[in-house]
Chimera marker file (.cmm) of the C-alpha trace (Angstrom):
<marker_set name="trace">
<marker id="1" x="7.708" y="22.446" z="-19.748" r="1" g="1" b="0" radius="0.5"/>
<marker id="2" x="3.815" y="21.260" z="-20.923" r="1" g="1" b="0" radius="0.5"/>
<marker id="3" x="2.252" y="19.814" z="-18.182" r="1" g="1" b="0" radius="0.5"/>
<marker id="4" x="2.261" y="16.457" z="-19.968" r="1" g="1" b="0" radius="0.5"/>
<marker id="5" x="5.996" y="16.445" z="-19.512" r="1" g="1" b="0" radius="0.5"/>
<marker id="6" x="5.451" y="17.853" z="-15.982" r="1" g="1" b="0" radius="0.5"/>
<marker id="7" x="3.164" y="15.805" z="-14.964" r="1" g="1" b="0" radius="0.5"/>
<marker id="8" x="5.471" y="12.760" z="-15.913" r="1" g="1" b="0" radius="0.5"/>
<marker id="9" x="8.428" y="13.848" z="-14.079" r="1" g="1" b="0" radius="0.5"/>
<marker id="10" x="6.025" y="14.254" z="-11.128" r="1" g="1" b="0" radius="0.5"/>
<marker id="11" x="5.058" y="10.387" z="-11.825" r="1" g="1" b="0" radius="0.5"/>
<marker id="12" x="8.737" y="9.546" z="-12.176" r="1" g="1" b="0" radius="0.5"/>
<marker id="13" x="9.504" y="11.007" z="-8.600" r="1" g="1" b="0" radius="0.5"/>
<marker id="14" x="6.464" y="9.590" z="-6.996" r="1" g="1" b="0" radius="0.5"/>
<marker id="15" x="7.698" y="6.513" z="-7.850" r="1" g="1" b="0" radius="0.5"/>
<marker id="16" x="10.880" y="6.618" z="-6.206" r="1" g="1" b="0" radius="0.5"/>
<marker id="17" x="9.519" y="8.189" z="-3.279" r="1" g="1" b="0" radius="0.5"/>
<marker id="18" x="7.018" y="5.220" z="-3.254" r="1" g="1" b="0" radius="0.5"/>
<marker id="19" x="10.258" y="2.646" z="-3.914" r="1" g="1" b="0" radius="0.5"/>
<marker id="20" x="12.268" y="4.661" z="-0.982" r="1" g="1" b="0" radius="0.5"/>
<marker id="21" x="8.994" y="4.225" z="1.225" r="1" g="1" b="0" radius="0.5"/>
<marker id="22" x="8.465" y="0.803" z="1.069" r="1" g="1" b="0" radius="0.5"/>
<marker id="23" x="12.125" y="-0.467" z="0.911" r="1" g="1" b="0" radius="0.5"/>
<marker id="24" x="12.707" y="1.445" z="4.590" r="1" g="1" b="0" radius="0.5"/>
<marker id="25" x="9.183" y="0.204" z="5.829" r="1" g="1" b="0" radius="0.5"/>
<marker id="26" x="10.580" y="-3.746" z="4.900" r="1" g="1" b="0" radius="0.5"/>
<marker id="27" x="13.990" y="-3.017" z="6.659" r="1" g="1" b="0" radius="0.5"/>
<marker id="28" x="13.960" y="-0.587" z="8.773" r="1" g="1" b="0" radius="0.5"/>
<marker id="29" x="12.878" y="-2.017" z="12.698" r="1" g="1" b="0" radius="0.5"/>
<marker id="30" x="10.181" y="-0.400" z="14.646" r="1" g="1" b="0" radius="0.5"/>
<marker id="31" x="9.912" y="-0.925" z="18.471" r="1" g="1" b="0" radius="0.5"/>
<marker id="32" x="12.245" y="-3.631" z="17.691" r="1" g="1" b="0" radius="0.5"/>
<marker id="33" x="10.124" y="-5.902" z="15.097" r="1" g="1" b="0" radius="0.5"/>
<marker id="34" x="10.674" y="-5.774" z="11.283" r="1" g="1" b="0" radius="0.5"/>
<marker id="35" x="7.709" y="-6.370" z="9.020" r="1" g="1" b="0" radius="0.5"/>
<marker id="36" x="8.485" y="-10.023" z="8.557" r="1" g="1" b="0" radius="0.5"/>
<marker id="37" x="8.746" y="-10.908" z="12.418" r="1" g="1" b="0" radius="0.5"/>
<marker id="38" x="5.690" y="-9.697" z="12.632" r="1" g="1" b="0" radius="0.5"/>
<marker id="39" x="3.935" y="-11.149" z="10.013" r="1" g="1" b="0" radius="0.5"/>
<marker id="40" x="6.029" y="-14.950" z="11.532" r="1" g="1" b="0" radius="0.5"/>
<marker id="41" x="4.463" y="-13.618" z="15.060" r="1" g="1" b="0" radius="0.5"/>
<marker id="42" x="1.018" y="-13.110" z="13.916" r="1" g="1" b="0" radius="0.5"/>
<marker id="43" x="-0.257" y="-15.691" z="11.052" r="1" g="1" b="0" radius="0.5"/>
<marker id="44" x="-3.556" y="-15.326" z="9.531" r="1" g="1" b="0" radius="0.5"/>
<marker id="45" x="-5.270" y="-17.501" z="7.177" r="1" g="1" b="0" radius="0.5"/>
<marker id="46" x="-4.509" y="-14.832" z="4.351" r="1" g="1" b="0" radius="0.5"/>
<marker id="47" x="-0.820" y="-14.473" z="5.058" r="1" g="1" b="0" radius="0.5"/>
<marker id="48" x="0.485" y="-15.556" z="1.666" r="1" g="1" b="0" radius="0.5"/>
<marker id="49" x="3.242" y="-17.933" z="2.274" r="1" g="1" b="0" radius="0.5"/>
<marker id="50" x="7.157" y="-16.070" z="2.710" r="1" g="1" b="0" radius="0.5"/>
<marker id="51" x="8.594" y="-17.319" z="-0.612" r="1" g="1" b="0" radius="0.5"/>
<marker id="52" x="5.417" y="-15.418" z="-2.670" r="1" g="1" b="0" radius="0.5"/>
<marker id="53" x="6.739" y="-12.254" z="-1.192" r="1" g="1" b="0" radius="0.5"/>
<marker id="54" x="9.252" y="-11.675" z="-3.264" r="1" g="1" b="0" radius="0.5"/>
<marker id="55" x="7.668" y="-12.466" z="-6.156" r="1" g="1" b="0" radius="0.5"/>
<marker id="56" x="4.704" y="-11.096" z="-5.808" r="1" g="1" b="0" radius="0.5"/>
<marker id="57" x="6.194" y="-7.507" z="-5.019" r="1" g="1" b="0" radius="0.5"/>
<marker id="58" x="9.126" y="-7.598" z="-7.265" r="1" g="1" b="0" radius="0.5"/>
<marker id="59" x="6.855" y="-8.240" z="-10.045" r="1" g="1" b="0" radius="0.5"/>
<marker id="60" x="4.232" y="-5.395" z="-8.960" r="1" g="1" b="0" radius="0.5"/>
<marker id="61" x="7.328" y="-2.876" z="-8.442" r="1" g="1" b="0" radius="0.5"/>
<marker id="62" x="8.607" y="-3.959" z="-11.968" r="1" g="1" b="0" radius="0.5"/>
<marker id="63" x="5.123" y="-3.015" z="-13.607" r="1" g="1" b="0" radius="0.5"/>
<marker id="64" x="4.974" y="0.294" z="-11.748" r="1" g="1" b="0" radius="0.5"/>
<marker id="65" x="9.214" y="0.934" z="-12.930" r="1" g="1" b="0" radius="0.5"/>
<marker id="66" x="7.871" y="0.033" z="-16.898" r="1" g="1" b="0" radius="0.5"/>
<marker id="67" x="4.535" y="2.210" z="-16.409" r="1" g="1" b="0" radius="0.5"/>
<marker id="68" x="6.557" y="4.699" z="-15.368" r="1" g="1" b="0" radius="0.5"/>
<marker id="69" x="9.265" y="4.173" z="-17.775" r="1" g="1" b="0" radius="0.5"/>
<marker id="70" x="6.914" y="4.329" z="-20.629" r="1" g="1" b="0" radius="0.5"/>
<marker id="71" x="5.206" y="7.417" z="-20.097" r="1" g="1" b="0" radius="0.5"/>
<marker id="72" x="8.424" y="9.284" z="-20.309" r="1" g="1" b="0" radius="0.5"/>
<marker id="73" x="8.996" y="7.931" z="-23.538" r="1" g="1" b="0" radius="0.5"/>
<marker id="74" x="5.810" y="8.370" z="-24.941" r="1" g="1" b="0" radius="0.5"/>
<marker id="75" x="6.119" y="11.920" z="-23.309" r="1" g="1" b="0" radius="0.5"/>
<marker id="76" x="9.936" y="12.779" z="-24.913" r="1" g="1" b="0" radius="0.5"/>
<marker id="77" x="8.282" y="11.444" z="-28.238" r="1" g="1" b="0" radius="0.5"/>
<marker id="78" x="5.426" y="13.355" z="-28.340" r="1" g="1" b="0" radius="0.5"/>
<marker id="79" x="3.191" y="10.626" z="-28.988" r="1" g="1" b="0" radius="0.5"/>
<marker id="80" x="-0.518" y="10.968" z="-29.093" r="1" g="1" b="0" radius="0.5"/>
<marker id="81" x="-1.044" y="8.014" z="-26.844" r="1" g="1" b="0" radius="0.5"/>
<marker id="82" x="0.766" y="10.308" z="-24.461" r="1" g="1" b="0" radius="0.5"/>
<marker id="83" x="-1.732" y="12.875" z="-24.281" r="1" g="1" b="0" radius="0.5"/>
<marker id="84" x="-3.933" y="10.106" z="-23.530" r="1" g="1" b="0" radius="0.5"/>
<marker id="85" x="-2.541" y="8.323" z="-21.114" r="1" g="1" b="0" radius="0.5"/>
<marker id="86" x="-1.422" y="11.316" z="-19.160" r="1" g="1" b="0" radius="0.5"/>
<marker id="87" x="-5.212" y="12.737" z="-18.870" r="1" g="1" b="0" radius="0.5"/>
<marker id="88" x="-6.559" y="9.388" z="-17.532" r="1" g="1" b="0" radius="0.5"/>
<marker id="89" x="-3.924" y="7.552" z="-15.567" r="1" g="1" b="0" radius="0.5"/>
<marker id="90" x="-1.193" y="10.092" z="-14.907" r="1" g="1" b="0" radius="0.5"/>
<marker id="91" x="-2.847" y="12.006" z="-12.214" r="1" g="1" b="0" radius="0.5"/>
<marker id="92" x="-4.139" y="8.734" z="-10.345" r="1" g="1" b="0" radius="0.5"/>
<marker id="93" x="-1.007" y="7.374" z="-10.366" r="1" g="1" b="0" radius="0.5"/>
<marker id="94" x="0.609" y="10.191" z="-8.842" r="1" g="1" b="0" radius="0.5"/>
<marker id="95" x="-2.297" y="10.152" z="-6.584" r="1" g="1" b="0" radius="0.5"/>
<marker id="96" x="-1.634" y="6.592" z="-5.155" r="1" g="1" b="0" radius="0.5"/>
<marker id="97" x="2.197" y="6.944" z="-5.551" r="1" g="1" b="0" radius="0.5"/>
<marker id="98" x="2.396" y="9.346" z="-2.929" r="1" g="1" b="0" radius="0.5"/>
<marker id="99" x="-0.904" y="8.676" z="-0.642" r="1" g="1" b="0" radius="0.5"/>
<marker id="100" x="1.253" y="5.017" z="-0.556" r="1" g="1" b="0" radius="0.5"/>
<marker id="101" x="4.655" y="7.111" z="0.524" r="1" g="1" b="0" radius="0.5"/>
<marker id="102" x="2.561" y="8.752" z="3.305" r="1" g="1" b="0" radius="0.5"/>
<marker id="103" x="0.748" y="5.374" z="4.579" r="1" g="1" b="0" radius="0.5"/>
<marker id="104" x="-2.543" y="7.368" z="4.331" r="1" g="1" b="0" radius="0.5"/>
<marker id="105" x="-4.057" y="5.144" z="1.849" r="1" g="1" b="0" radius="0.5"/>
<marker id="106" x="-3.181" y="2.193" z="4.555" r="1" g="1" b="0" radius="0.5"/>
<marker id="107" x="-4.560" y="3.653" z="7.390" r="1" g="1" b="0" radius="0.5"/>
<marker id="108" x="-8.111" y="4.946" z="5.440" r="1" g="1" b="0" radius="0.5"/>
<marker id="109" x="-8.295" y="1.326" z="4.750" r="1" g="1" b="0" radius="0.5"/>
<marker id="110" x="-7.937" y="0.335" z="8.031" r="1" g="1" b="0" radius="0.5"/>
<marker id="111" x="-9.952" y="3.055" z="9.530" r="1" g="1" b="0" radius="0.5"/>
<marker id="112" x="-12.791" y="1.903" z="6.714" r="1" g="1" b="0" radius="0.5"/>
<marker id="113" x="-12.616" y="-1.738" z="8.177" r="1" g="1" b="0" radius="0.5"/>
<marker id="114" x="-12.408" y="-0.732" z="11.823" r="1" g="1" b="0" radius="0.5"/>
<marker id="115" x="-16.050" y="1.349" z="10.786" r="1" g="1" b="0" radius="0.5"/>
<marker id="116" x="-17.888" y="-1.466" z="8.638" r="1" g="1" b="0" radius="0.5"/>
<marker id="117" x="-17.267" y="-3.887" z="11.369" r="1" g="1" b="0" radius="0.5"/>
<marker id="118" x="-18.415" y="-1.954" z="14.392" r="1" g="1" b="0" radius="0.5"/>
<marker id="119" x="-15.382" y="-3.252" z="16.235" r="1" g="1" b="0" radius="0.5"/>
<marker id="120" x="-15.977" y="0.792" z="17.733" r="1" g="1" b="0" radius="0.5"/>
<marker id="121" x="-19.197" y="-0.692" z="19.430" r="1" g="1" b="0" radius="0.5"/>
<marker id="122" x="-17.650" y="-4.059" z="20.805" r="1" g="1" b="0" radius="0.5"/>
<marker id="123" x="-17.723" y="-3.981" z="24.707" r="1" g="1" b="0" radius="0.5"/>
<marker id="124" x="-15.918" y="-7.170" z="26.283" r="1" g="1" b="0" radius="0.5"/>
<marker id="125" x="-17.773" y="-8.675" z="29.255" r="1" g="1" b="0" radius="0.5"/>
<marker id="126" x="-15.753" y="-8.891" z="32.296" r="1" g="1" b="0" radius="0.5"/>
<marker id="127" x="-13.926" y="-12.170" z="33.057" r="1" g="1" b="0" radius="0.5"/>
<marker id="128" x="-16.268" y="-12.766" z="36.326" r="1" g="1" b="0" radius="0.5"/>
<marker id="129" x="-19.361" y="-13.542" z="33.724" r="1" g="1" b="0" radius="0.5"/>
<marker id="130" x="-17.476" y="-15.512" z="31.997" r="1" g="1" b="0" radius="0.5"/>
<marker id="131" x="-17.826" y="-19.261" z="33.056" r="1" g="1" b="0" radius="0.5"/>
<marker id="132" x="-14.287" y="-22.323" z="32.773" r="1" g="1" b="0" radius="0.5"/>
<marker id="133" x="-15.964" y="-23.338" z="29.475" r="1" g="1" b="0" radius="0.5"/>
<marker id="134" x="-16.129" y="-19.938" z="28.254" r="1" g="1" b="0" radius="0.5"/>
<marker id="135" x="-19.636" y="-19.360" z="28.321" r="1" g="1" b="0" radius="0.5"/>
<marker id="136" x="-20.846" y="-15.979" z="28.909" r="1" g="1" b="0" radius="0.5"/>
<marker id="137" x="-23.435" y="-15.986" z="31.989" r="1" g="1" b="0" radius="0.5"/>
<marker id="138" x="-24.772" y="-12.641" z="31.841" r="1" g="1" b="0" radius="0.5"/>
<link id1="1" id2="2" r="1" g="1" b="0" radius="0.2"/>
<link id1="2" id2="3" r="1" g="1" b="0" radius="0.2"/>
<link id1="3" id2="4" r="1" g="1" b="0" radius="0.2"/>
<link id1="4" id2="5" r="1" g="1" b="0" radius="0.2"/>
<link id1="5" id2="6" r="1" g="1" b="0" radius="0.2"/>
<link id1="6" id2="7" r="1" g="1" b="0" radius="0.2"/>
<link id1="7" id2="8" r="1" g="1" b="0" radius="0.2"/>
<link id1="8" id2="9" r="1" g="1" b="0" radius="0.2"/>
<link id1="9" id2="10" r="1" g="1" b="0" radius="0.2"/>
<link id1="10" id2="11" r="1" g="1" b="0" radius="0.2"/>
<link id1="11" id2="12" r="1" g="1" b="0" radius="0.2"/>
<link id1="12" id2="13" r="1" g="1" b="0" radius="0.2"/>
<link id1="13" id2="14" r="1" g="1" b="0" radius="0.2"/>
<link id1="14" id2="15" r="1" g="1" b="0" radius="0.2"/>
<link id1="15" id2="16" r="1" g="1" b="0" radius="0.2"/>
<link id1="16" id2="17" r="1" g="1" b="0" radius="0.2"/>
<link id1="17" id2="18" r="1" g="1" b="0" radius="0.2"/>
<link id1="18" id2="19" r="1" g="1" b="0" radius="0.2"/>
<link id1="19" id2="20" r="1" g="1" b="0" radius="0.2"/>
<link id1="20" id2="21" r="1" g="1" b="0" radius="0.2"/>
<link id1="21" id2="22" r="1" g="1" b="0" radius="0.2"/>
<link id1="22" id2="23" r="1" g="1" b="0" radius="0.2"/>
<link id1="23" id2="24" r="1" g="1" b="0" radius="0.2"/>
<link id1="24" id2="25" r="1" g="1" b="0" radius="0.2"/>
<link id1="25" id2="26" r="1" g="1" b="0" radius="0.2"/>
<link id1="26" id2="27" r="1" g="1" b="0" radius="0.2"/>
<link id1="27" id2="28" r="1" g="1" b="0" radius="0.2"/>
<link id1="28" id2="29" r="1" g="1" b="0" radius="0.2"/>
<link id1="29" id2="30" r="1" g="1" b="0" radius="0.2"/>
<link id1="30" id2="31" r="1" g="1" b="0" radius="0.2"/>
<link id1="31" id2="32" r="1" g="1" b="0" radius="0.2"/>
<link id1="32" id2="33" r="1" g="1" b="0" radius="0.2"/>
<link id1="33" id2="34" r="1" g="1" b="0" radius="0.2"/>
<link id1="34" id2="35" r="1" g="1" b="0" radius="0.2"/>
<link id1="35" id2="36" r="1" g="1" b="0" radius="0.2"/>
<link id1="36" id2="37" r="1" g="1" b="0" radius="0.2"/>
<link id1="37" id2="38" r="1" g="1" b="0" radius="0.2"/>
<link id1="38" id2="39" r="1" g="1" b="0" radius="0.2"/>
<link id1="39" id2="40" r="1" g="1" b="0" radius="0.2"/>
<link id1="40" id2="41" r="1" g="1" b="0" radius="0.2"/>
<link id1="41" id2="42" r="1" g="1" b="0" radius="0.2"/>
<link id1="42" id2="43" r="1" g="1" b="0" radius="0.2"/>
<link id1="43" id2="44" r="1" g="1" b="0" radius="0.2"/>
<link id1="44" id2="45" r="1" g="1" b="0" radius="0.2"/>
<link id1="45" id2="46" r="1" g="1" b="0" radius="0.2"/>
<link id1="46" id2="47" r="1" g="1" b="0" radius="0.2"/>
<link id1="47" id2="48" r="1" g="1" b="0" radius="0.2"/>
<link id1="48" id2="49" r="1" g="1" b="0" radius="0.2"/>
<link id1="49" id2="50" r="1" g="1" b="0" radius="0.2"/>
<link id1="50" id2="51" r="1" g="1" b="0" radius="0.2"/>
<link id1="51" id2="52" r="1" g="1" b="0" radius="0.2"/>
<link id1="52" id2="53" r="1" g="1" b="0" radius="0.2"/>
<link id1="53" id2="54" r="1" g="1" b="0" radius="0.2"/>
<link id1="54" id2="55" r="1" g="1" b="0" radius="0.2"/>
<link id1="55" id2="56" r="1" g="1" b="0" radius="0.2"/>
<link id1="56" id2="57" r="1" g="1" b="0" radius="0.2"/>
<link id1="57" id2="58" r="1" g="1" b="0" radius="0.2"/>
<link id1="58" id2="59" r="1" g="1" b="0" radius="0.2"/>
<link id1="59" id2="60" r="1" g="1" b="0" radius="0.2"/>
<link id1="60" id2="61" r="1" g="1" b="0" radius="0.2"/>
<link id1="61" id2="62" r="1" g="1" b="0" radius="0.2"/>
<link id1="62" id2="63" r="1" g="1" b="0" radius="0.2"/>
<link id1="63" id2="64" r="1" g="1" b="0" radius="0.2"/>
<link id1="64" id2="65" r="1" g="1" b="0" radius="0.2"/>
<link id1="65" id2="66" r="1" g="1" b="0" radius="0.2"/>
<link id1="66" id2="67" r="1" g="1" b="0" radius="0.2"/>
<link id1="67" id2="68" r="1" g="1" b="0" radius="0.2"/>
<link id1="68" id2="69" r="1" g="1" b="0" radius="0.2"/>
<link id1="69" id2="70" r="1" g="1" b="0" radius="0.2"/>
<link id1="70" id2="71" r="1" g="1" b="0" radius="0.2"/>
<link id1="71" id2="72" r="1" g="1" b="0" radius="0.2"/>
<link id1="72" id2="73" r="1" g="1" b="0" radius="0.2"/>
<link id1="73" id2="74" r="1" g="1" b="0" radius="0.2"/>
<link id1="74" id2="75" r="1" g="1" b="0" radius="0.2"/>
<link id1="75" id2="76" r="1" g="1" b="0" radius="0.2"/>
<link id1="76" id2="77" r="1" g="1" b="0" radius="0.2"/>
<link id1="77" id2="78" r="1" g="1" b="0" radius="0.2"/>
<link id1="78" id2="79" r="1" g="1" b="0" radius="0.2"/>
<link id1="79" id2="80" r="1" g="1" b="0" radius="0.2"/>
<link id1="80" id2="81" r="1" g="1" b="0" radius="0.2"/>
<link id1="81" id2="82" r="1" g="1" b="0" radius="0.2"/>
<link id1="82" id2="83" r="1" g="1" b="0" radius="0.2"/>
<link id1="83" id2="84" r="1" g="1" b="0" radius="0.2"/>
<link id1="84" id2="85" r="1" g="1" b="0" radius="0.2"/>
<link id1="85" id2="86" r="1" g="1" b="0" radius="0.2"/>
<link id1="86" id2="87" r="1" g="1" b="0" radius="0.2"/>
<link id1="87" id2="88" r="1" g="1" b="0" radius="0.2"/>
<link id1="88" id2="89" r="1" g="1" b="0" radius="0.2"/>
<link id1="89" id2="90" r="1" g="1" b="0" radius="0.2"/>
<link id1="90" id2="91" r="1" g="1" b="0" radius="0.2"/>
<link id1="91" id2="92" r="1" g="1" b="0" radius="0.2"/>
<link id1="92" id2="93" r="1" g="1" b="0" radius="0.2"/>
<link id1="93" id2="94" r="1" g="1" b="0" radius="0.2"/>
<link id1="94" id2="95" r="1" g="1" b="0" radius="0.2"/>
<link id1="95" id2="96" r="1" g="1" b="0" radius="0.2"/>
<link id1="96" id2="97" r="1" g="1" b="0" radius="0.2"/>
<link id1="97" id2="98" r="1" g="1" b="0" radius="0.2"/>
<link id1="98" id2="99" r="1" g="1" b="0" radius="0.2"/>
<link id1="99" id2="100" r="1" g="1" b="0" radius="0.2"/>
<link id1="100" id2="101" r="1" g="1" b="0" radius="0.2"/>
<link id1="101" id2="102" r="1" g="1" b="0" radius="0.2"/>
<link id1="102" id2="103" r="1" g="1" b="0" radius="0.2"/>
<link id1="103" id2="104" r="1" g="1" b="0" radius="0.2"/>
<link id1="104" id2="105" r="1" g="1" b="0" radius="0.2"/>
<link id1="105" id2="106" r="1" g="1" b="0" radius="0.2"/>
<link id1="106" id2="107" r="1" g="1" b="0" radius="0.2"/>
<link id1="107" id2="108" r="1" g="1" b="0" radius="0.2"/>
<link id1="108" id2="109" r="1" g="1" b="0" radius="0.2"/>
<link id1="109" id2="110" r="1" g="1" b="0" radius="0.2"/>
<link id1="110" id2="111" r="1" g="1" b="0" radius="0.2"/>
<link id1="111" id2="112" r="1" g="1" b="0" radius="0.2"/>
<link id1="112" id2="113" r="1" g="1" b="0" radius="0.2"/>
<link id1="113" id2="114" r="1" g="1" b="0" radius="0.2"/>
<link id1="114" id2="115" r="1" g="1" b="0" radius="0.2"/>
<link id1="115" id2="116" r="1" g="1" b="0" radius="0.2"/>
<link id1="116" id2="117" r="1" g="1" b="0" radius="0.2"/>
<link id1="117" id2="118" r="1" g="1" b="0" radius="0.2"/>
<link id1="118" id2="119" r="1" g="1" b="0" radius="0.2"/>
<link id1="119" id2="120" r="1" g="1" b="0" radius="0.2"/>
<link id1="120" id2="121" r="1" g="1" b="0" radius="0.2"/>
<link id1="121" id2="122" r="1" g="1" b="0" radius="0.2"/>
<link id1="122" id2="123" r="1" g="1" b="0" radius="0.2"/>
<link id1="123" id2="124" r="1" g="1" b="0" radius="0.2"/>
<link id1="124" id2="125" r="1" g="1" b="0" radius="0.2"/>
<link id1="125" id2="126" r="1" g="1" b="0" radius="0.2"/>
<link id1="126" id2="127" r="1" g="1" b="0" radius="0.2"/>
<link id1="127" id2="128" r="1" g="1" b="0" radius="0.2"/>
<link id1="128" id2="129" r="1" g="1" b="0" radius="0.2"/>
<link id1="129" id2="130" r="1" g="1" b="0" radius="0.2"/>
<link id1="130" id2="131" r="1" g="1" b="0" radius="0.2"/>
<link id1="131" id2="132" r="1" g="1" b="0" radius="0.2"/>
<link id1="132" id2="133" r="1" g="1" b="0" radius="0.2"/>
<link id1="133" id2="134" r="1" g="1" b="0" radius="0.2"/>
<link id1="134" id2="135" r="1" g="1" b="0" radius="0.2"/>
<link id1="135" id2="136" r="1" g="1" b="0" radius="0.2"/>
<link id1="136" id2="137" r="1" g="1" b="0" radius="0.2"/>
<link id1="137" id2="138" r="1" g="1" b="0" radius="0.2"/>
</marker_set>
């Protein structure tokens, strides 16, 4: 097997794994919450609204099924585009498929915010200097 056609098999299974990843993560419970009671327990002004979810994903999981469906094609048919494609984007896309399976890519993201914003650093005066209007009188 040439490690174009290897290397698109890998991207075909990465995919799935990525599919089977985030299909449990939307329906499987953890410490009794889904992913959608907590997003209705904890709005934030960039909460897209429920009905975009569907949408929005299925339509980002159908690019990633034809990306992925198209490589093998251009793979089986030899195609120069192939050779191409594979040397660019192949690699990255296994990359992300299975950094996304593993959550890493979620949590360096978070860990990156938690960083930039010096939330680390944040000490939280004690309730006693803390006046009925909420002013801090230290």
């Amino acid at each position: 097997m040439t490690p174009r056609k290897l290397l698109a098999v890998l991207n075909c299974f990465a995919f799935l794994l990525l599919l089977l990843t985030n299909i449990l993560s939307t329906t499987l419970e953890f410490n009794g919450y889904t992913q959608s009671k907590l997003t209705e327990l904890h709005q934030t002004s960039v909460t897209p609204a429920e009905y975009c979810y569907l949408p929005m994903w299925g339509a980002i999981f159908f690019l990633l099924l034809l990306f992925t469906a198209w490589q093998l094609v251009l793979v089986a048919t030899g195609s120069l585009t192939a050779t191409w494609l594979m040397q660019r984007i192949g690699p990255a896309f296994l990359a992300v498929s299975v950094l996304n399976a593993l959550a890493l890519s979620i949590l360096a993201a978070l860990l990156f915010i938690y960083i930039r914003l010096g939330i680390h650093y944040f000490q939280p005066h004690p309730v006693e200097d803390i006046d009925m209007t909420g002013v801090w009188r230290g």
